[in-house]
C-alpha positions as CSV (number, residue, x, y, z in Angstrom):
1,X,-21.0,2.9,20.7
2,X,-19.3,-0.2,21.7
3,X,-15.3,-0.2,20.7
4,X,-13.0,-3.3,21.4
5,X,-9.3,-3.9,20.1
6,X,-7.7,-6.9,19.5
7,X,-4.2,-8.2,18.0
8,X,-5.6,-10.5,15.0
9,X,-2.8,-11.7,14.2
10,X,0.7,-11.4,12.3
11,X,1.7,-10.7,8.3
12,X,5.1,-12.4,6.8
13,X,7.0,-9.6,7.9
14,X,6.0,-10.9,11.9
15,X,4.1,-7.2,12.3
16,X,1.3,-7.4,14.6
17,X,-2.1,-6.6,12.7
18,X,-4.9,-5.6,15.2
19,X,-8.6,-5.5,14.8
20,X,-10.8,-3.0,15.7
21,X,-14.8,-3.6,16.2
22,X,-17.6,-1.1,16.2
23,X,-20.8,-1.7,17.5
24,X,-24.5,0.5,17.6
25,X,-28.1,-0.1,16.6
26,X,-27.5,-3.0,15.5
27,X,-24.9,-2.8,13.3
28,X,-21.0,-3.9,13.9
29,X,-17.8,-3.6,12.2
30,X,-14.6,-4.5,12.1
31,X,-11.8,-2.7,10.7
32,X,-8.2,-4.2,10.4
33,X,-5.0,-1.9,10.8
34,X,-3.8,-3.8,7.8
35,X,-4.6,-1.8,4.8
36,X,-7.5,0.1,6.9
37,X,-9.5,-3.1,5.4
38,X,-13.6,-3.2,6.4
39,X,-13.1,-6.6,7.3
40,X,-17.0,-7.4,7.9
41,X,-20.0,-5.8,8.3
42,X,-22.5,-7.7,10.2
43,X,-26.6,-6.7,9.6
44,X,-29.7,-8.3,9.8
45,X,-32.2,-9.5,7.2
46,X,-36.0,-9.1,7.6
47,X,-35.9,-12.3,9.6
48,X,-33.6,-10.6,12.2
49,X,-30.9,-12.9,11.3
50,X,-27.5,-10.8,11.5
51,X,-24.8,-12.2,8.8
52,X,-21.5,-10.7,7.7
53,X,-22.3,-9.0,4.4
54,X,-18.8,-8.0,3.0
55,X,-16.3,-10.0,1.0
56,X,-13.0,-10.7,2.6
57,X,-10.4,-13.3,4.4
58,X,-10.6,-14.6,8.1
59,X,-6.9,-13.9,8.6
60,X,-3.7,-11.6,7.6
61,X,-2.3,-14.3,5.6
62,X,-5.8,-14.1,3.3
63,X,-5.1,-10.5,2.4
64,X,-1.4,-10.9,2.0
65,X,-1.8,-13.8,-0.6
66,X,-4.6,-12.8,-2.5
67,X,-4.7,-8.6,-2.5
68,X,-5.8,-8.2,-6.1
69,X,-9.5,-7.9,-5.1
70,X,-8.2,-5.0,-2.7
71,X,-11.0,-6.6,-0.4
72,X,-12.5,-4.0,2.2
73,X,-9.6,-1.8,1.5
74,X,-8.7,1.5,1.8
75,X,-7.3,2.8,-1.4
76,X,-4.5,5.4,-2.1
77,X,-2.6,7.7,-2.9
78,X,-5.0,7.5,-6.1
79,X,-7.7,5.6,-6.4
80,X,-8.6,3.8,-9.3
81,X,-6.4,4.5,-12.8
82,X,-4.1,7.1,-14.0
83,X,-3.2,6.4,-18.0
84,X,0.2,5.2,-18.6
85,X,1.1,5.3,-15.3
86,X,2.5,9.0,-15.7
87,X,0.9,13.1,-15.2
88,X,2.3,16.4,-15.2
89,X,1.8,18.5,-12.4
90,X,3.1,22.0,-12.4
91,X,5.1,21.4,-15.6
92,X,7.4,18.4,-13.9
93,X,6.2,14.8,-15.4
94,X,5.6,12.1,-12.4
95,X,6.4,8.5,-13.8
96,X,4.1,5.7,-11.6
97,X,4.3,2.4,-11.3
98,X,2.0,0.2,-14.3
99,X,0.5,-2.3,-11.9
100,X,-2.7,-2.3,-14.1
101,X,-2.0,-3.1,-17.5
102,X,-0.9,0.1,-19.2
103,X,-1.8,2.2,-15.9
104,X,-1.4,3.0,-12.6
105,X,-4.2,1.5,-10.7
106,X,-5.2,2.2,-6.8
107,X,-1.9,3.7,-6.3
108,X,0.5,1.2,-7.5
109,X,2.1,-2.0,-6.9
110,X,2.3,-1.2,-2.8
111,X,-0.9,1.3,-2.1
112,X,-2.1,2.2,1.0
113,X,-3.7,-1.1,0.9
114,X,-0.7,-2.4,1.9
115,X,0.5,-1.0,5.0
116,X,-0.2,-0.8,8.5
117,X,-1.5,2.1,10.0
118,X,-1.3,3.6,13.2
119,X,-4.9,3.3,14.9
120,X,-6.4,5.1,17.9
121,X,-9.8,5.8,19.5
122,X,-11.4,8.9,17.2
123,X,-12.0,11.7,19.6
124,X,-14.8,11.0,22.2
125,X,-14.6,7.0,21.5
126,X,-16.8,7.6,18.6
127,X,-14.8,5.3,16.2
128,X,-11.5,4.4,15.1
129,X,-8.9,6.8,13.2
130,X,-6.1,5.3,11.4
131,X,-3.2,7.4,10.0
132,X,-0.3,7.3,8.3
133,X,2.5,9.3,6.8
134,X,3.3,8.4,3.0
135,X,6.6,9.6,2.3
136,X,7.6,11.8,-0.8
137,X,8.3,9.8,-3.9
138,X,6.4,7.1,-2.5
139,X,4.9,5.1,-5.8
140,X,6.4,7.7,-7.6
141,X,3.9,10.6,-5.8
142,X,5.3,13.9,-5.0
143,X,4.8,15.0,-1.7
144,X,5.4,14.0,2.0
145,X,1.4,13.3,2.5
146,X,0.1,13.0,6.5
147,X,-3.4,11.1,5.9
148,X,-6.2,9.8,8.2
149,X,-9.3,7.9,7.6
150,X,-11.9,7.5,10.8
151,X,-14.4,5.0,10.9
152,X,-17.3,5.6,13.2
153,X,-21.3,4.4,13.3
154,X,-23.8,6.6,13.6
155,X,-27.1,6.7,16.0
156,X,-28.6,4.9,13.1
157,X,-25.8,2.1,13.1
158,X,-24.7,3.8,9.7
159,X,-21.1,3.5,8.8
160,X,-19.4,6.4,8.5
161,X,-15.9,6.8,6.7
162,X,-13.9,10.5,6.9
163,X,-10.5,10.8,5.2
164,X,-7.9,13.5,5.5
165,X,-5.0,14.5,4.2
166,X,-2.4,17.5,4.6
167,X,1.0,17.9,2.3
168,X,4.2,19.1,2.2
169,X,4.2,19.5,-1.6
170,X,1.6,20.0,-4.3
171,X,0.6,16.2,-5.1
172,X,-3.0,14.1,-6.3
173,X,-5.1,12.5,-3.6
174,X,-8.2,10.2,-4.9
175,X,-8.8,7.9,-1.6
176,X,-12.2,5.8,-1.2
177,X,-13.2,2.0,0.4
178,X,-13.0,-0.8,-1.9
179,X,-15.8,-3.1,0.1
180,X,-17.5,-5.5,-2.1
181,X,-21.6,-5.9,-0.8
182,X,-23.0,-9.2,-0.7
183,X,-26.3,-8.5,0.9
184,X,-27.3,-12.4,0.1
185,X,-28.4,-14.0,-3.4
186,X,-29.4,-11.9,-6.4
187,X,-28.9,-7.6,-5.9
188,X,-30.6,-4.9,-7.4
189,X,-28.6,-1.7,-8.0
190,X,-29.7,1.8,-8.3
191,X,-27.3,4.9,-8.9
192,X,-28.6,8.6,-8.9
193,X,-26.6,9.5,-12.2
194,X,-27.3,10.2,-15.7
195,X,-23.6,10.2,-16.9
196,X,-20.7,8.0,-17.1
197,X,-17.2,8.7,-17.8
198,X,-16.8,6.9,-21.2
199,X,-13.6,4.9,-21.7
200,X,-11.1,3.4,-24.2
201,X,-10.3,0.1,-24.8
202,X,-7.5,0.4,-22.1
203,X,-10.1,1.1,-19.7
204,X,-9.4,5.0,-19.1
205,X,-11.8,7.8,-19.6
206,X,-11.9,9.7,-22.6
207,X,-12.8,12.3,-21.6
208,X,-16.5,12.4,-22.4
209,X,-19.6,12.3,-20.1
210,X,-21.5,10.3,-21.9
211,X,-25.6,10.2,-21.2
212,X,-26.7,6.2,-19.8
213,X,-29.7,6.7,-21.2
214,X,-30.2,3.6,-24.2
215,X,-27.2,1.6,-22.5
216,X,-26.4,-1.2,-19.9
217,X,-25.5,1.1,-17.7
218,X,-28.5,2.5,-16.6
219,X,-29.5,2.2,-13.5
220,X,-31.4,5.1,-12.4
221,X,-34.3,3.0,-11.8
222,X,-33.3,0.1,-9.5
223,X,-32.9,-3.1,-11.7
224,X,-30.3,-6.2,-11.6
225,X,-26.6,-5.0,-10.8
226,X,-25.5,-7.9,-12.8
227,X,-21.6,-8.3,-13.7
228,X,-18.9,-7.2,-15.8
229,X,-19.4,-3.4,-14.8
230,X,-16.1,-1.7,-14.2
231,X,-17.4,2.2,-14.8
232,X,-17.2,5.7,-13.0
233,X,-20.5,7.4,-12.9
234,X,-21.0,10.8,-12.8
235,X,-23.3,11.9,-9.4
236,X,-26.1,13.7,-9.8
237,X,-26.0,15.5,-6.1
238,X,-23.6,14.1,-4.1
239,X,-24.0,15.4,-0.5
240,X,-24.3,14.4,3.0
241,X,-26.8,16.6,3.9
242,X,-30.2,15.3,5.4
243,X,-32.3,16.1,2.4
244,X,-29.4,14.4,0.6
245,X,-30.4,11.5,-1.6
246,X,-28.4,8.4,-1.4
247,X,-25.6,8.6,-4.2
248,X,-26.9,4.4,-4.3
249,X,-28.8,1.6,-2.8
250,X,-28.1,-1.8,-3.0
251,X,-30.8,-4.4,-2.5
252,X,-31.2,-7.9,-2.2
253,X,-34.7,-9.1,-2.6
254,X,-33.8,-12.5,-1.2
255,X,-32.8,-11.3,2.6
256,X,-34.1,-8.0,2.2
257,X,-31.1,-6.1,3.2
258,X,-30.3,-2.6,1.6
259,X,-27.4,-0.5,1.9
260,X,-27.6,3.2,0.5
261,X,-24.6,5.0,0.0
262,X,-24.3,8.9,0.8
263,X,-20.9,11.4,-0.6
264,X,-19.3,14.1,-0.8
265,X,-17.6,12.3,-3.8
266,X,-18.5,13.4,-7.3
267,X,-17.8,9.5,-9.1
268,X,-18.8,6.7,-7.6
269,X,-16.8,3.5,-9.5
270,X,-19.2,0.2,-9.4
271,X,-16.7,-2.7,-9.9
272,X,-19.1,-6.2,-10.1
273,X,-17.0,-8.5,-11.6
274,X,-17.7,-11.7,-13.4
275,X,-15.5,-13.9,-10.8
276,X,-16.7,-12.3,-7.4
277,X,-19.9,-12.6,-5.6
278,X,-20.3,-9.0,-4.7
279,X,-20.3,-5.1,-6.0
280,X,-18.0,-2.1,-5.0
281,X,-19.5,0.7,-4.4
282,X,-16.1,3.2,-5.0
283,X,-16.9,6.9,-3.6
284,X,-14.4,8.6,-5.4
285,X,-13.6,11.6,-8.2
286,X,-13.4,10.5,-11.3
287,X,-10.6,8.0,-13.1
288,X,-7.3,9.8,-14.6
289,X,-8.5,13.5,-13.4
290,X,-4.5,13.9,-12.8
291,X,-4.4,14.2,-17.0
292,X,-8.1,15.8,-17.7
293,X,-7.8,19.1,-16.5
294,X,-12.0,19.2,-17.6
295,X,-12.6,16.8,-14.6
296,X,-12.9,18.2,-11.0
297,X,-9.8,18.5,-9.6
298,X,-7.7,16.1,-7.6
299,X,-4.6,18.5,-6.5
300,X,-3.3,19.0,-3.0
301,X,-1.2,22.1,-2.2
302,X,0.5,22.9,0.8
303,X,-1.8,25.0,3.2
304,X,-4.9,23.0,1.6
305,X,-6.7,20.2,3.9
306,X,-8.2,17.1,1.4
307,X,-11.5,15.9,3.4
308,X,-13.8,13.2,1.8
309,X,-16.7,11.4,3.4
310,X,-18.7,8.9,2.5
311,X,-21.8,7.0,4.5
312,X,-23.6,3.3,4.0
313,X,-26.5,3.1,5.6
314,X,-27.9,-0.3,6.2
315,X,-31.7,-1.1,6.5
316,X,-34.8,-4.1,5.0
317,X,-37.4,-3.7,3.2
């Protein structure tokens, strides 16, 4: 494992934002303090020729100006939406921010996306850990929350992503990456699910798991990703085990690069938008659990540890 540091350069505000890059097998990475952002990922295609294959912005003032894409970011308190921008937790009502038309979305109008973290080597240089403290009442959350997400490659030049989180206060945690793939020209898309957390008109679950079988959205077999997909799906088996199967694979027949996603998330959210040439692979549970008690669980209580991981590993074919 190759590590380097380097100040990248400065937001509005005149703080420093440094950049951290990871290199192994073949495989390197660079991870900004700014938002804990994946700022590229650079892999080869079946010609050997290495290219960045992530969406994002060559300096601070990129991510500053434009962060509604919430490109390479790491998203928090609560990923994705929570309706009307309000739950109940032990009978008090937490009113959020509505940053996403009726809703809370990706943890209001200043996530974790939008702060700088403190950054260090991970423990025997295998990575980089960023942490942070998000203070109670921060975006309307309960909670003082201590959090920490370590990004490391693995002997197979797989990145590897670890949250944690610890708080004072029972609170919600939903974190996950928000990297959009663009593996180069037309991508296939294959998702080991058979359910989908149907939604409103609003764009919030409700409530049913409804079967992709007959609809748009399914990808079980791997076909075009296409655009205009905005939908939670519900895992078959997530795991990280080594008889795990990838949660997804992403594949581009025109470079033949793949990357296959592995959890221990049980959603994964695929955002390909119309406007953007790339698809998010979110590894995450599932949209407004705060206020669908039927949904696994997203509450932290004091004495509990909230650990997540999720791992894209990056190959031809």
């Amino acid at each position: 494992m190759i590590t380097k540091v380097e100040e990248w350069g400065r937001l509005a505000s005149g703080a420093a934002v440094h950049r951290w890059t990871l290199e192994r097998a073949g495989t390197r990475v660079r991870v900004l303090t700014y938002g804990g952002i994946v700022q590229s990922v650079e892999v080869p295609d079946r010609d050997g020729a290495v290219a960045n294959v992530v969406l994002g912005f060559d300096s601070p003032e990129g991510y500053e100006a434009r962060p509604e894409p919430y490109f390479g970011a790491l998203v928090g308190r609560y990923a994705n939406r929570i309706a009307g921008g309000a739950f109940t937790l032990d009978g008090r009502t937490y009113r959020l921010a509505r940053n996403g038309g009726p809703h809370s979305l990706h943890g209001g109008e200043r996530g974790f996306d939008k702060h700088l973290w403190e950054a260090g080597e991970a423990e025997g240089g295998a990575g980089v850990r960023l942490s942070r403290v998000s203070p109670d009442g921060e975006e309307g959350f309960p909670g003082r929350l201590q959090v920490s997400a370590t990004y490391s490659l693995d002997e197979e030049g797989a990145l590897r992503i670890a949250y944690e989180a610890v708080t004072d206060a029972p609170t919600v945690v939903c974190l996950t990456n928000h990297t959009y793939w663009s593996l180069g020209g037309a991508q296939r898309l294959r998702i080991a699910a058979g359910r989908y957390t149907a939604l409103d008109a609003t764009g919030v679950p409700t409530g049913e798991l409804a079967p992709v079988e007959g609809t748009r959205l399914d990808f079980r077999a791997l076909r075009e990703a296409g655009t205009g997909v905005d939908h939670n799906f519900v895992l078959d088996a997530p795991g990280m085990g080594p008889d795990a199967r990838p949660a997804a694979e992403l594949y581009a027949p025109l470079t033949g690069r793949r990357v296959a996603v592995w959890t221990t998330e049980p959603g994964l959210q695929v955002y390909a938008p119309d406007h953007l040439d790339g698809v998010a692979l979110e590894t995450q549970h599932f949209p407004d659990s705060p206020n669908r008690p039927e949904f696994p669980g997203t509450v932290l209580r004091p004495g509990e540890v909230y650990t997540s991981e999720t791992r894209y590993g990056f190959g031809v074919a």
